[in-house]
Structure formats: structure tokens, C-alpha cells
C-alpha positions, 0 to 999 in steps of 0.5 A, a space after each residue: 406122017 409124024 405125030 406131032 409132039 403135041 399129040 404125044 403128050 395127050 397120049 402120055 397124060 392119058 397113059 397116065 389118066 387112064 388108070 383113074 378115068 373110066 371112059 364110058 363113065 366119062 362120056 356119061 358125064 360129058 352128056 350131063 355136063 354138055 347138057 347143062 353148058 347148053 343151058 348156060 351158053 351166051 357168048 361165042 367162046 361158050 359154044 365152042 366150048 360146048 363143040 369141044 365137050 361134045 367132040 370129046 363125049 364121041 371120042 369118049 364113047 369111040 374108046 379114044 382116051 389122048 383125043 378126049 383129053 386133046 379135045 378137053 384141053 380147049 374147053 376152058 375154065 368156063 366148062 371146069 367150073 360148071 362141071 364142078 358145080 353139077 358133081 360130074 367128078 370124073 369129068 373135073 378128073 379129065 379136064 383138069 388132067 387135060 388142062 392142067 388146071 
């Protein structure tokens, strides 16, 4: 099967990505950052924000830097803003590199 084309960007942002974001460092912050959405969630988009940070923490720790970013990009601002809040750089660095934000 192909890959599709939007697959290929997430590899070539990461390309780009990984040399400023540390992946084990990365799902470190992924687990703050989730524990601190689960304590904010109240609205359905929230939770499906918070499957995505999780997804993205598994792929973090699997060594997997396209899917994390792949998994990021749906994560929204609502995610971006908390982790903006809480100081977790490196995973602001990766949304933002994820999102375009």
C-alpha cells in the first residue's frame, strides 16, 4: 500500500522536528500534560483531545516521532494552551510543530 500524502508530511515535519525534540523527554511531558487535561475535561472535544495526547505519549515512548506529531495535529488549541500554562516546552515545541500553530 501507499503511503498516504498526508503521511509523508508528518515524516518530513518530523525530519525536521527531531532535531530539537527529545522523544523520551517528549512523552514525559505528554504524561504531565495529559494529567493536567484530565483535570480540565468538560466537553466531549476535550476527551478526544485527551485520547490523542495519550496515543501520542505511546507513540512518544515506542520511538515513533511522524506518528506523534500525526496524533498532535488533532489535539487543538484547547491542549496547546494548557500545556503552555503548565511549562511543558518540549510538548508546545511538538504541538506547535504538529499543528502549525
Amino acid at each position: 500500500s501507499q503511503p498516504h500524502v498526508h503521511d509523508i508530511t508528518f515524516v518530513q515535519t518530523w525530519n525536521q522536528a527531531s532535531q530539537t525534540i527529545d522523544l523520551t523527554k517528549l512523552a514525559e511531558e505528554l504524561s504531565t500534560l495529559l494529567q493536567a487535561m484530565l483535570k480540565e475535561s468538560t466537553l466531549p472535544e476535550h476527551y478526544a483531545a485527551v485520547s490523542a495526547v495519550a496515543s501520542a505519549e505511546l507513540e512518544a515512548k515506542n520511538g515513533h516521532g511522524p506518528q506523534v506529531l500525526q496524533y498532535l495535529s488533532k489535539v487543538g488549541k484547547w491542549a496547546f494552551d494548557i500545556a503552555s500554562k503548565i511549562g511543558t516546552d518540549m510538548a508546545v515545541a511538538a504541538l506547535k510543530n504538529a499543528s502549525g500553530l
